[in-house]
N, C-alpha and C positions, 0 to 999 in steps of 0.2 A: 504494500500500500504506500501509495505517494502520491504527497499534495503539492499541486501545480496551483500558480497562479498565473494571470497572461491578463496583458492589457490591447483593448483595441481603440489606437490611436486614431485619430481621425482631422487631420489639420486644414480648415478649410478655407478661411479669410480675415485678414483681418481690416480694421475702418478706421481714419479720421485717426491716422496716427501722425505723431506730430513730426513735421520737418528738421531734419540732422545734417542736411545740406545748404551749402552756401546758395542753390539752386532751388529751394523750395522744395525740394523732397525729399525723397530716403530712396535707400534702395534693401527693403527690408526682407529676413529671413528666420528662421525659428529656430531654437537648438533647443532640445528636449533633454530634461537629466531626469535623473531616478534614483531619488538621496545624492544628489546635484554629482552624481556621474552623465557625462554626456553621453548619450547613445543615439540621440539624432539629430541630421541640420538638414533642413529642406534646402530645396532651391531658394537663390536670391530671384525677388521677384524687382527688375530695375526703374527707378525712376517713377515712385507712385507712393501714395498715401493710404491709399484702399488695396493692398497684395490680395490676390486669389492663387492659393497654393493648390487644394484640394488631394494632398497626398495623404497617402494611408499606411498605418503602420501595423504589426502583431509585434508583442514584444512578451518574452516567457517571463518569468521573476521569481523568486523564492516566496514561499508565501509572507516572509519576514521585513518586506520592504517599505516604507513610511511614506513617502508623496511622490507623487511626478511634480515636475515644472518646466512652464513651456515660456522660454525666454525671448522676446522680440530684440533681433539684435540690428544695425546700419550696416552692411560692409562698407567697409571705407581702404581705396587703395592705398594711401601712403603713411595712415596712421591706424592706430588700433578702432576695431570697430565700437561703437556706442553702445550701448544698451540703451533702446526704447524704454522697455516696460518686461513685467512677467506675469505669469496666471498660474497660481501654487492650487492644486488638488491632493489633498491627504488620502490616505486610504482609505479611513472614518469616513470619511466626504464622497468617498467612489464609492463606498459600500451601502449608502443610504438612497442611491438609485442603480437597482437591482437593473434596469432596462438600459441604465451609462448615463451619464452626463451630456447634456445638449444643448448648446445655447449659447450665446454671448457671454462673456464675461470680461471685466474693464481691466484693465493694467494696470496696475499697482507700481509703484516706483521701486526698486533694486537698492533695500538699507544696506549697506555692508554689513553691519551687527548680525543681520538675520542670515547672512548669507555663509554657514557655517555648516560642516560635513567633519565624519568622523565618529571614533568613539577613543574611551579613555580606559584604562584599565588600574583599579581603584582594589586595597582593600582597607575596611574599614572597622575597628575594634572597640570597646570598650572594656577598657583594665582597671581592674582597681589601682588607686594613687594612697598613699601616706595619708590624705586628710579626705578626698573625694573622688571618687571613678572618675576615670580621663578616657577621652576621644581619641583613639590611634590613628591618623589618616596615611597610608603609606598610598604615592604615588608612583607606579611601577611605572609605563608605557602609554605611548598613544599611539593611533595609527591615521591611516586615512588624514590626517589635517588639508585644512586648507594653504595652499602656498599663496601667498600674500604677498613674496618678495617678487623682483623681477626676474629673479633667475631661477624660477620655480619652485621656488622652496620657499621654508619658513624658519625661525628663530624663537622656537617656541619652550615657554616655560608657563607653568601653574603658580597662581596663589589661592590658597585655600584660607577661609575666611571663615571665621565661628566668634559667635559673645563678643565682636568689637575688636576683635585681634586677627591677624593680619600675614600668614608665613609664605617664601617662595621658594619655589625649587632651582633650581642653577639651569643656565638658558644654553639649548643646545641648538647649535649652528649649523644650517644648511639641513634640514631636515624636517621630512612631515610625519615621520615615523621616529619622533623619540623616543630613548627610555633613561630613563630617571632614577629612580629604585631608591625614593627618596621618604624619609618616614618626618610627620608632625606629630605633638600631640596639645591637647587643649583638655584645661578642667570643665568636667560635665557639673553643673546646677541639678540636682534634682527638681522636676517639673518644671524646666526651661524650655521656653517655645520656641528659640533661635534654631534656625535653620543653619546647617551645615553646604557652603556656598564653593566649589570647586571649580575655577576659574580658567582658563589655558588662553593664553598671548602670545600673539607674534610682538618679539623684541626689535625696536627699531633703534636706532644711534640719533638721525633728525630729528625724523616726525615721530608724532603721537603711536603708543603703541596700538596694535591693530587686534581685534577680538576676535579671538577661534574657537568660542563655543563657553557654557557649563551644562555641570550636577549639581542640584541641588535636593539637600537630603533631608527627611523627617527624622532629627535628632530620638526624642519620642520610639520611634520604629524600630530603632538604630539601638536603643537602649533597651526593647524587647529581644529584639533579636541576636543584640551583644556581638553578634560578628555577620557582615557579609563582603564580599568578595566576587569581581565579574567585572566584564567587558558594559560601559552605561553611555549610551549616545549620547553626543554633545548638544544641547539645545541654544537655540539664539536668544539674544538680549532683549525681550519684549517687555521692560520695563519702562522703557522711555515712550512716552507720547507721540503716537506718529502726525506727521503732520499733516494737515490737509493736501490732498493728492489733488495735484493738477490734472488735467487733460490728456491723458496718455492715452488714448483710443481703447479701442478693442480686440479681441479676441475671438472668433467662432472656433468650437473644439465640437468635436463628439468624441468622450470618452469612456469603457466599457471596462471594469474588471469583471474577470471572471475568476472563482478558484475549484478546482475540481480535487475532487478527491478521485486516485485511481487506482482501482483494485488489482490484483492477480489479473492474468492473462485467463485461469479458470472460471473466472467469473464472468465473464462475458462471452465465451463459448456459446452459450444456449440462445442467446439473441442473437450472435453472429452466425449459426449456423442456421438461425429463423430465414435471413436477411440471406443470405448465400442460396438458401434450397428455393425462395421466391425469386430469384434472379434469375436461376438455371433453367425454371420451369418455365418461366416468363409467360403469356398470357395463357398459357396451356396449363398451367397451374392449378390449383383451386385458394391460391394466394389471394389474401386483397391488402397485404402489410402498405407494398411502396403504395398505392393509390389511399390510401387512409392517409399514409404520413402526407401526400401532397393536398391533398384535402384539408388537413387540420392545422399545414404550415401558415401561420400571417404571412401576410408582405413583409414584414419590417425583418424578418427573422430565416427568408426561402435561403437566399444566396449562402448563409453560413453553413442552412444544413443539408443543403445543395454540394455545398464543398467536404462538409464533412460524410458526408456518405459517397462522393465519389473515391476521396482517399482512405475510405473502409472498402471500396470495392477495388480499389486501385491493389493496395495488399493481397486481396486474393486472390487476384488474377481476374475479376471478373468487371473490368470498367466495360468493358464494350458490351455483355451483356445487359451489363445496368441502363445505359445508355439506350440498349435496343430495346429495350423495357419500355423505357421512357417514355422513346419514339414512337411506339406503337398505342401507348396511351393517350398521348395527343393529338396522336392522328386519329384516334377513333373517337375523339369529341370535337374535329376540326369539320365546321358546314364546309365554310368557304376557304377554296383555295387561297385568295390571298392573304388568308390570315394565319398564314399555318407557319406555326414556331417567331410569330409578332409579338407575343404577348411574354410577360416574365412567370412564366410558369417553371416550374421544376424542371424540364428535360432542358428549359432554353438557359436556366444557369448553371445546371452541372456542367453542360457542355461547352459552356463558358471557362468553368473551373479545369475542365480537361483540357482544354487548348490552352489553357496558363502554363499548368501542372507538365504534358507531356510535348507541349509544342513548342514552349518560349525556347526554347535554342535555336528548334526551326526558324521562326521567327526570327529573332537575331540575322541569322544566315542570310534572309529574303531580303528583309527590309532594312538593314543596319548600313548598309555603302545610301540606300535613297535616302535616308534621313540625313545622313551627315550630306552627301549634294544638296538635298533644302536649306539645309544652315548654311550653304556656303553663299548661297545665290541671294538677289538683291530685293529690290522691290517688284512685285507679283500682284497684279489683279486685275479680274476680267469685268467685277460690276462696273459700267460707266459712273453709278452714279457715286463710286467709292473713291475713283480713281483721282490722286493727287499729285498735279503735273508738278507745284514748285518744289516737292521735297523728291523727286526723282532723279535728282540729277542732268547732267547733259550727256548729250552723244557725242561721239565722234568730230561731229560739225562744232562741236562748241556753241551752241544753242540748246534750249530747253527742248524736252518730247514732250511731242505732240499727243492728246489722249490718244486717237489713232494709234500713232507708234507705241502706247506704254500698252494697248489692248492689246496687238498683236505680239509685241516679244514677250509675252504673260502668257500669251496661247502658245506661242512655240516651248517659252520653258514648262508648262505645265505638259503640253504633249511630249517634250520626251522623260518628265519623269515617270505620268504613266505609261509609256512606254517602257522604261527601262522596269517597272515594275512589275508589268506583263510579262515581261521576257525572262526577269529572274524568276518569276512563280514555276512560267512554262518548265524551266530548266531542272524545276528543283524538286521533282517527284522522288526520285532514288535518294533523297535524304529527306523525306516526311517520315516520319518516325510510323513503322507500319501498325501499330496501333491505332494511331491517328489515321492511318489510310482504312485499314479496319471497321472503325467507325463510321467513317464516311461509307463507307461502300455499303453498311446493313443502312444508312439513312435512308441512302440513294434509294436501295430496293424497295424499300419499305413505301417512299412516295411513291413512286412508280407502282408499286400494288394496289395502293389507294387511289389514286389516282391514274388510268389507266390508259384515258381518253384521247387522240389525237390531240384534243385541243391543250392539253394539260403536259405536253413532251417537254416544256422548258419548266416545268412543275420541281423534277428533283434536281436540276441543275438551281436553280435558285433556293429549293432546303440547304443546298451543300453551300452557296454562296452566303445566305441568310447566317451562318453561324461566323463559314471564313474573315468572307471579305465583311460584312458589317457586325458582326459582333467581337473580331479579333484584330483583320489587318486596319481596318478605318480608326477605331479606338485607338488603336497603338501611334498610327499616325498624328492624329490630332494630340495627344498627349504620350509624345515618346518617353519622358521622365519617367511618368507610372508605369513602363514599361522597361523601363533598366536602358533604353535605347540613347537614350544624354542625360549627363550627367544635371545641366540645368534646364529649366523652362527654355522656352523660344522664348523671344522678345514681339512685341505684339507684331510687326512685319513678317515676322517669320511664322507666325503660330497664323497669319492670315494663308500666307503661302501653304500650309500643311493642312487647313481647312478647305479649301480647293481642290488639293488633289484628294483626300478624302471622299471630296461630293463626287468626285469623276470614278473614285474607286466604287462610291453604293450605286452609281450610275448603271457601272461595269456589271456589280454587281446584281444588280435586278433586273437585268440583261436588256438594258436599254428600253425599259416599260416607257409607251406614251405617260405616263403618269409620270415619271421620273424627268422627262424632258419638259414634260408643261411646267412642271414647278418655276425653274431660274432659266429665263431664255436667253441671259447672259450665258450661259452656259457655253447655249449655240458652237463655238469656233472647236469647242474639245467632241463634238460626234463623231469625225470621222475616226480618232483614234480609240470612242468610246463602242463605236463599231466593230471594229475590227478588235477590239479587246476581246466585244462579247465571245466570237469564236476563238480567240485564243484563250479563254478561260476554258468554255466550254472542253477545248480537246485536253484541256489541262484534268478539270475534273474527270472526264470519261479515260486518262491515262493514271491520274490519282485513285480512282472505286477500281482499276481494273487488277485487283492484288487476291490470289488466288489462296486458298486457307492451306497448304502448302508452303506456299512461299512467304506466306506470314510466320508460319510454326519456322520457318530457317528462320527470317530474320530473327525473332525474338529469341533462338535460341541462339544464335548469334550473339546479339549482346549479352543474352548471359552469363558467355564465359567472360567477358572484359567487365570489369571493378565501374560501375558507377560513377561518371563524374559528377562530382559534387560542385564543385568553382573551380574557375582560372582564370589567370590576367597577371599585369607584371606588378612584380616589386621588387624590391632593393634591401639584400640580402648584407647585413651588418657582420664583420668578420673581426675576430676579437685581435690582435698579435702581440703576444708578450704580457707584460705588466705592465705599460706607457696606458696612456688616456685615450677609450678611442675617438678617433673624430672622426669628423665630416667625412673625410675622403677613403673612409675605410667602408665605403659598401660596395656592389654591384648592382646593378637592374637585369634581372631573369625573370624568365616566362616560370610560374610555377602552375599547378596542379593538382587538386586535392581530390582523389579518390577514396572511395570505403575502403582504399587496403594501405594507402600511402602517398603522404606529401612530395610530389616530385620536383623539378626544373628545369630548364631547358632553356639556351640562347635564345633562341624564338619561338614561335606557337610551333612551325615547322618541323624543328630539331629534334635529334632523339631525346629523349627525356633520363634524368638520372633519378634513383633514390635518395632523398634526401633522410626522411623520415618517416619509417614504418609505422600506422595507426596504430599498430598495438601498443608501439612505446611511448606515448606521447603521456605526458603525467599529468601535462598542465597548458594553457592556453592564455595569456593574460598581457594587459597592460603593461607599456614602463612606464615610469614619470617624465613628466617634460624632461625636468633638468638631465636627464642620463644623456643626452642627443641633443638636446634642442630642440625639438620637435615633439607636438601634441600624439604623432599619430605613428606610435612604432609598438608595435608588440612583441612577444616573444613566448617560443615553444620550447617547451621544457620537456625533456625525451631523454630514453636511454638509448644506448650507443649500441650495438651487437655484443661488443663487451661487459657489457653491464652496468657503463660508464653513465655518471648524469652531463647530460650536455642542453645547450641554451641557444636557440638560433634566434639571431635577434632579426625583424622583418620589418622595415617601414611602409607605410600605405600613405598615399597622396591626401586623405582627407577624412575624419572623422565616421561617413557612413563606410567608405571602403573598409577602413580597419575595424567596426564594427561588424561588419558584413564576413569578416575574415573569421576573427575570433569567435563567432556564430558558429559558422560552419565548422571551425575544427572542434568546438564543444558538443556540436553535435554527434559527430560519426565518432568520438572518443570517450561518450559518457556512461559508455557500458565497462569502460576499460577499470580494472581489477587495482589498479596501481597510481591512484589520479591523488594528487594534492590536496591537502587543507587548506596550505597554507604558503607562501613565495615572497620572494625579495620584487620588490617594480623596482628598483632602480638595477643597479652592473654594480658586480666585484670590479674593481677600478683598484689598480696597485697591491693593498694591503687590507682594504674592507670593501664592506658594502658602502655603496653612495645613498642608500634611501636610510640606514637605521646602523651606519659606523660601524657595527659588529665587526671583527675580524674573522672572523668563522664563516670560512667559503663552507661548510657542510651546515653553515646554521639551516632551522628548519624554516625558517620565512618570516617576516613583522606584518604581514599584512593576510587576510583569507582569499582564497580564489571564490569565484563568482561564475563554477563552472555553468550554473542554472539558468545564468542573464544572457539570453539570445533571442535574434530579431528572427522572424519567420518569411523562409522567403520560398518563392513556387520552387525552388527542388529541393526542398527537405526530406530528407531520408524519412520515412513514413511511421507513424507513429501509433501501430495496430489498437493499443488497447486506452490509448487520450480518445484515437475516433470512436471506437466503440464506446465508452465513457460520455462524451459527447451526444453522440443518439439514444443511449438510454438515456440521461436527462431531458434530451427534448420531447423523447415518449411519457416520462413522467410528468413535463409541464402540460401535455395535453390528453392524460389519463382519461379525464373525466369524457372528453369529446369522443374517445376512442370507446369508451365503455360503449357510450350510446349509441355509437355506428355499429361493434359487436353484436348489440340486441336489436338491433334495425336488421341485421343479416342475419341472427338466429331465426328472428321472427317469420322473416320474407322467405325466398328463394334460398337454395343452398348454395355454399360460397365456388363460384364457379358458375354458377349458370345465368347470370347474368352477361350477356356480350358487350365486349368493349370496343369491337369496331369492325368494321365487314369482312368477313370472313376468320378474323383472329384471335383466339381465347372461345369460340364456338364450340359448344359440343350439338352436335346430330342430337332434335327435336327427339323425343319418345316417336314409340310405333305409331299411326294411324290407326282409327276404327278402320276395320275391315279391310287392311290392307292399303287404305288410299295416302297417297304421297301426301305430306306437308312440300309444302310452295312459299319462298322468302321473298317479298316483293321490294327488291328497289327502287324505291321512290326518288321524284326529283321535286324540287319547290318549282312555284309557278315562274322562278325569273331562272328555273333550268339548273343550278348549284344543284349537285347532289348532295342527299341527305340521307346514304346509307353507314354514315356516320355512327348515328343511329341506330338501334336495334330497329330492323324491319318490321311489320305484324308478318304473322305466319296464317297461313289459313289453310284451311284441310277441306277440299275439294269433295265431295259427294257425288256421286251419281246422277243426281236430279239438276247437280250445279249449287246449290245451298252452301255458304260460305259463312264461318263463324270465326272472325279476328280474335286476335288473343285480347284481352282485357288491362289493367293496367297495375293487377296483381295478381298472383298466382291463384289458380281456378282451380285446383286437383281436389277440392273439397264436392266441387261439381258432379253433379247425377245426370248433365245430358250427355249421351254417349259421345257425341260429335264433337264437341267442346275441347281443345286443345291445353294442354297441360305444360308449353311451352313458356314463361315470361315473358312480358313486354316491359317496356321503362317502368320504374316504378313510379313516377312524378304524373299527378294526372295533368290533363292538357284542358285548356276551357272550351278547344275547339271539339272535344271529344263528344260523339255525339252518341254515346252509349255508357252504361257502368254495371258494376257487376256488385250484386251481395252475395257474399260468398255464403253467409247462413244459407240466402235461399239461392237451391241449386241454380235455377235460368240465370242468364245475362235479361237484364232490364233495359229494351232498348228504347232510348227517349224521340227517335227518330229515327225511318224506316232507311237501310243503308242502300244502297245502289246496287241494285240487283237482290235484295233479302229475299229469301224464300225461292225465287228464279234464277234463272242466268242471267244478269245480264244481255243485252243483246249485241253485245261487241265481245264479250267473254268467250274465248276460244283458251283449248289447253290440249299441251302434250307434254310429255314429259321433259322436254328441251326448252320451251317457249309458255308465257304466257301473256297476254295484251289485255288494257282494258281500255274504252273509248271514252267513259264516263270523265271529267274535269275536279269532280268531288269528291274522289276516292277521300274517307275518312277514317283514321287509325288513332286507336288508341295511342296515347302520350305522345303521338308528332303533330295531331292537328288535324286541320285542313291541309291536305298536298295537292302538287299537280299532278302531272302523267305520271307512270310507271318510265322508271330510267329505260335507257336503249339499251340496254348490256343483257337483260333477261333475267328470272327469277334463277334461284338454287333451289333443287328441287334434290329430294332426300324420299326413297322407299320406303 
C-alpha cells in the first residue's frame, strides 16, 4: 500500500498586471514551486499586460508536501528578472475543494520575511537545575535554506530566544546546509507562558541581516513531554503588519489535488479482469460495464477517465480493442453522418489520449522541421480585411507592399507549407507506430460497415481524418508549446501564420466539404493545393489502414525486443579531474538516451550510442545547488560502477523545465530499484569536502533527503498498472449510486445482451417464429433520407394472411398472443408511437389502426431476400414516425 498524491496544474491567464518596462509593458511568465522548489516556468508571453499561457501540468508529490506557489515573474535581458506578484495555495486550501480550485485570484506582493524554505533539526530537553528545571535547546543542522547571498549561498546562524534572553550559534559560511551541534540552556518558570522562539539568519557584513525562517515552541508541551527531538519546518515572519497591496493584477489557475491510496496489484485483479473480459468480447458480449461508465461520466471529468482507462488498457495489451469498442458504440447511436465522432464523447477522447500517448514521436517526426519553417518566416495573411501594409516591411524595390502583393506571397508561403506537410504525412507511413495504424484500420472498417452507401465513400476517410488531422495534427499546430514542439509561444505574427495553415489543414481534412469553403472565402487562393491535398491524404490513409494482422504481430514484436525509449536530447556532461575546482570548461555536449534498461550517449542523434549508466545502478537522481557550477539547472546521477564503485555524473540542462523533465524520467524507470537513496550531498566534493555542508567525509551519507516521488507526468510514462486501476475504481465508487440504478433498470428489463447497439453489431438472432415464419428487420430511413438503423429496427413476424405485429417498446414475453414477438425494441417510449403494450394484459392496445393491421398492405410484397412497403407512415415503436424503408433490404433470420 502506497499513498500518492499529484497535482493538476492548470495555468491559464493572467490580467491588468502592472508595467516593468520602460515601454509600458512586461513581458511576463510563471514559475511554479512546491515548498518554493521550482519545478515549473511556462513560456514568456512578450510585450502585454493580459498573458494567455493556457499550459497544463501533472505533477506527483509525497503526500507530505505544504503549498504550491505560482510566481509572476518580467524576463528582462540584461538585468535580473522582477517579480510581479505571486498566488500561494496550501494544501488545507487544495483540500477544501475536492472538484480543485478555479478562479481568479489577485497577486499579492513577494515579503522576503515570508519567502523562507527549509527545515531545522532541533532537540529539545528539560533537566532538572540546582534551584529550577532548565530548557536544553541543542541546535544540531539545517538543510534546504534559502540562499540569500549572490553566490548562492547563505551565512546562516540561529538565535534562540526564551523569558527575554537572547543566545546565538557561530555563523557558518557559504552554506545552506549547516550544522552547528551547538547546545543552550535557559531556567524554566513553573506555569510560564513564554514561548520558546528558534530563529535562523543569513549573516551579512553591510546590510541588515536577512530572515531564513522559525520554530516556535509551547514551553507548557515541552514540559509535559520533557524531551522531543526531529526535523521542524521553518515558518515565515507573519508578525508584522502587511501592508496594503497595490494593484498587482491577477491570476487565472485551475488547480486539483488528488491523493490516492494504492493497494497490492491483488486487489485490483477482479475489476481489471471485469474490464479486460468486456473489451475482448466487445459488442458480442453480454457486457454493459464500458457503456455505463460512458453514461455516468460528466463533462467536467470524461477526458481524465478517458485517459485513464486507455492507459489501463494500454498495459494489457488491449488499446485497440478498447478503442474498437468504443467505435462501434458511437456508431451505433450516430443518425447523421456528419456528426459522427463531433461531439466529446468517450471514444472521441480516448482516442485523443492515444494519439498523445502512442503517436507524439510520430508527430515530432511529421510536423517538427514545418513548425520550426513557420517560426522562421515573416509576416503571413490572406484576410484582406486583416492585412497591414505599414508594418510589412519593403520589397526588393525599396517601396512598401502592396495589399495585392502581401495577399499573394501569404498564399505562396502558406501553399508550400501545406505542401511540405502533405508530403511528409505521404512519406511517413512505415514509421506510424503500427498500433496506431491498427487502430485506424478497425475505425476505417467499422465506418464503412455502417455506413455502406455510394454516397457515404468519403465517410471513413474523414472518421480517420476527424481524429488525425483535426483532433491531433491542427491542435498541435496552433499550439506547438502544448505539444513539446517549441520551447516558447509564437509571438502573435506567428501564432497568426500557424492559424492559417491549421484552417487549410481541417480544410484538407474534411476533404474539401462545400461547407468548409463557404465559411472564409478569403481562403479562396489555398484550393488548389487544398485539392490536391485531398487525394494525397486520401492514398495516405488507404496506405496507413492497409496493415495486415500479421504484419502488425512483427512489428510489435519487433519493438519488443528493443528497451523503450523513455527521452533524449542533448546535454553537457560535467567531468570531474583531480582535486582543483571544476569549472566552466570542464563539460561536453552529447546526445544522451534514456531507456528502461540504461542511460546512454552519443556524438549525435546518429552515432552509435555508449553505456553510460545501467538503470539498475542508478541510487539517486537529484538537484545540485546553484553555487556548485553557477548554474540553476545541473543535476546529477548517483550510480554504481560494474565495480561496485559509487560514482556521480554531473549533467547540465539548458533550463528549468528540461532538467525537471530529466530528473522525472530517471525517477521514474529507477523507483523500483532495490538500492535508491535517502538521503545526498547537492553541492560536489570540491578539494577536501563537501561544498553544500563542509563535511570532509567523501562516504558521508548526505545533509539533504532525495525527492525521488516529485515528478512531472509526461505522454510517455512508463505505465503505471495499479494508480490506473486505482483510478477507475474510485471513479466507479463516485458514481455507485447511478450505477446501482442502471443495474436494476437491466435486471428488471431485457437481459444484459439483448439489447442492440447498432446494425448488425452486438445482435443476437431474434427467438424462433410461431410456426416456422421468419422474423424480418426493417431498415428505416427518416423522411430527409439519413439513415436511422442506428437504431434498433422493429422486427415483425410475417403471417400467412400478411398480419404484422411490431415489437412494443418493452419486453412482451409475459404475452399470451401466439404471434407477438419476444424480441426488444428501444426501451425509451416515442410520443410518435402510435400503439403501447400492458404487459398484465396479454394484447398490444393499439391507439391507432397501423398501415396494413389485420391485411396486407397493398404495396407489401415478401421473400425471403426482399421486402418493400409503399405506405409514407410506417410507425414503430421508440423511433417515431419514419419514412420509406432504407434501399439496402430487410435481415431476415428462419
Amino acid at each position: 500500500m502506497a499513498k500518492r498524491s499529484s497535482l493538476s496544474i492548470r495555468i491559464v491567464e493572467g490580467k491588468n498586471l502592472p508595467a516593468k518596462d520602460i515601454t509600458g509593458s512586461s513581458d511576463p511568465y510563471c514559475i511554479v514551486k512546491v515548498d518554493n522548489e521550482p519545478i515549473i516556468r511556462t513560456a514568456t508571453v512578450w510585450k502585454t499586460l493580459c498573458p494567455f499561457w493556457g499550459e497544463e501540468y501533472q505533477v506527483h508529490l509525497p503526500p507530505t508536501f505544504h503549498s504550491v506557489a505560482f510566481y509572476v515573474m518580467d524576463e528582462d535581458a540584461l538585468s535580473r528578472d522582477d517579480v510581479i506578484g505571486k498566488v500561494c495555495l496550501t494544501r488545507d486550501t487544495l483540500a477544501t475543494h475536492p472538484k480543485g480550485f478555479s478562479g481568479w485570484a489577485h497577486l499579492m506582493e513577494v515579503d522576503p520575511d515570508e519567502e523562507v524554505q527549509g527545515e531545522i533539526h532541533l532537540r529539545l530537553e528539560v533537566v532538572p537545575g540546582t534551584r529550577a528545571c532548565r530548557l536544553r535547546c541543542s541546535v544540531l543542522e539545517a538543510r534546504d535554506l534559502a540562499p540569500k547571498d549572490r553566490n548562492g549561498a547563505s551565512d546562516p546562524f540561529v538565535r534562540v530566544r526564551y523569558n527575554g534572553r537572547m543566545q546565538e550559534t557561530s555563523i557558518v559560511k557559504k552554506s545552506c546546509y549547516p550544522r552547528w551541534n551547538e547546545t543552550f540552556e535557559f531556567e524554566l518558570e513553573e506555569g510560564a507562558a513564554e514561548a520558546l522562539c528558534v530563529e535562523a539568519w543569513d549573516w551579512d557584513l553591510v546590510s541588515r541581516n536577512d530572515f531564513l525562517g522559525k520554530v516556535v515552541f509551547n514551553v507548557q508541551r515541552l514540559w509535559a513531554a520533557q524531551q522531543e527531538e526531529g526535523w521542524f519546518r521553518l515558518q515565515p515572519d507573519q508578525s508584522k503588519r502587511r501592508r496594503e497591496e497595490g494593484n498587482l493584477g491577477s491570476l487565472q489557475l485551475e488547480v486539483r489535488l488528488r491523493d490516492e491510496t494504492v493497494l497490492p496489484s491483488g486487489c485490483y485483479q477482479p475489476l481489471v479482469q471485469l474490464l479486460c473480459q468486456e473489451v475482448k468480447l466487445g459488442t458480442q458480449g453480454p457486457g454493459q460495464l464500458i457503456p455505463l461508465i460512458e453514461e455516468t461520466t460528466s463533462t467536467d471529468c470524461r477526458q481524465d477517465v478517458a485517459t485513464t482507462l486507455l492507459k489501463l488498457f494500454l498495459g494489457q495489451g488491449l488499446a485497440k480493442d478498447f478503442l474498437d469498442l468504443l467505435f462501434q458504440l458511437e456508431l451505433g447511436r450516430t443518425n447523421e453522418a456528419n456528426t459522427l465522432f463531433r461531439s466529446n464523447s468517450l471514444a472521441s477522447k480516448s482516442m485523443e489520449s492515444f494519439l498523445k500517448v502512442a503517436g507524439m514521436r510520430y508527430l515530432h517526426g511529421v510536423l517538427g522541421p514545418i513548425i520550426d519553417k513557420v517560426f522562421e518566416e515573416k509576416y503571413v495573411e490572406l484576410d484582406p480585411s486583416k492585412v497591414e501594409v505599414k508594418d510589412v516591411g519593403c520589397s526588393g524595390l525599396h517601396r512598401p507592399q502592396t495589399e495585392a502583393e502581401v495577399l499573394e506571397q501569404s498564399a505562396q508561403t502558406l501553399r508550400a507549407h501545406l505542401g511540405a506537410l502533405l508530403s511528409a504525412l505521404t512519406r511517413s507511413v512505415p514509421a506510424c507506430p503500427a498500433v496506431v495504424r491498427a487502430t485506424f484500420r478497425q475505425l476505417f472498417r467499422r465506418v464503412r460497415e455502417r455506413f455502406p452507401s455510394a454516397q457515404d465513400e468519403n465517410l471513413p476517410f474523414i472518421a480517420v481524418t476527424s481524429f488525425l488531422c483535426l483532433r491531433f495534427i491542427s491542435p498541435a499546430i496552433m499550439a506547438p508549446k502544448l505539444f513539446h514542439l517549441r520551447e516558447r509561444h509564437a509571438d502573435a505574427r506567428t501564432s497568426r501564420t500557424l492559424l492559417l495553415l491549421a484552417k487549410a489543414v481541417q480544410n484538407v481534412g474534411n476533404m474539401d466539404t462545400p461547407a468548409s469553403r463557404a465559411k472564409e472565402a478569403w481562403m479562396e487562393p489555398l484550393q488548389p493545393t487544398v485539392r490536391q491535398g485531398v487525394a494525397q491524404l486520401k492514398d495516405f490513409i488507404t496506405k496507413l489502414v492497409d496493415i495486415q494482422e500479421k504484419e502488425e504481430l512483427d512489428l510489435q514484436r519487433t519493438l519488443s525486443l528493443q528497451a523503450p525509449l523513455v527521452k533524449e536530447g542533448p546535454l553537457f556532461i560535467h567531468r570531474t579531474k583531480g582535486k582543483g575546482p571544476l569549472m566552466s570548461s570542464s563539460f561536453k555536449k552529447l546526445y544522451f538516451s534514456l531507456t528502461t534498461e540504461a542511460l546512454s550517449f552519443a556524438k549525435t542523434p546518429s552515432s552509435k550510442k555508449s553505456t553510460l549508466i545501467k538503470l539498475a545502478n542508478i541510487r539517486a537522481a537529484e538537484k545540485v545547488e546553484d553555487k556548485s557550477f553557477g548554474s540553476s539547472h545541473v543535476m546529477q546521477v548517483i550510480y554504481t560502477d560494474d565495480a561496485g564503485r559509487p560514482q556521480t555524473a554531473y549533467l547540465q540542462c539548458k533550463c528549468v523545465n528540461e532538467l525537471n523533465q530529466w530528473l522525472s524520467a530517471l525517477r521514474k524507470v529507477s523507483i523500483n530499484n532495490t538500492s535508491l537513496l535517502r538521503s545526498y550531498h547537492p553541492g560536489v566534493f570540491r578539494g577536501d569536502k563537501w561544498s553544500c555542508c563542509h563535511q570532509r567525509d567523501k562516504t558521508d551519507l548526505g545533509c539533504d533527503k532525495t525527492r525521488s516521488r516529485v515528478t512531472l507526468q509526461e505522454w510517455n510514462d512508463p505505465l503505471d498498472h495499479d494508480l490506473e486501476a486505482q483510478l477507475i475504481y474510485r471513479h466507479l465508487l463516485g458514481v455507485e449510486a447511478t450505477l446501482r440504478e442502471k443495474h436494476q433498470q437491466l435486471s428488471a428489463g431485457p437481459k444484459a445482451g439483448a439489447v442492440p447497439t447498432g446494425p448488425g453489431e452486438g445482435r443476437s438472432p431474434p427467438p424462433p417464429a410461431p410456426s416456422g415464419m421468419p422474423w424480418v428487420r426493417l431498415p428505416f430511413q427518416g423522411p430527409s433520407g439519413q439513415a436511422l438503423s442506428a437504431l434498433p429496427s422493429s422486427y415483425v413476424c410475417l403471417q400467412p394472411l400478411g398480419t404484422h405485429w411490431p415489437s412494443c417498446s418493452r419486453c412482451c414475453r409475459t404475452s399470451g398472443r401466439p404471434t407477438e414477438p419476444a424480441w426488444p425494441a428501444p426501451r425509451a417510449r416515442s410520443p410518435a408511437a402510435s400503439w403501447s403494450c400492458r404487459r398484465e394484459a396479454a394484447p398490444h392496445s393499439l391507439t391507432k389502426p397501423l398501415p396494413g393491421a389485420g391485411r396486407p398492405p397493398s404495396t407489401l410484397s415478401f421473400s425471403p431476400q426482399s421486402l418493400s412497403l409503399g405506405c409514407r407512415a410506417w410507425v414503430s415503436p421508440g423511433l417515431g414516425e419514419l419514412g420509406e424503408p432504407g434501399a439496402s433490404g430487410p435481415e431476415v433470420w428462419s
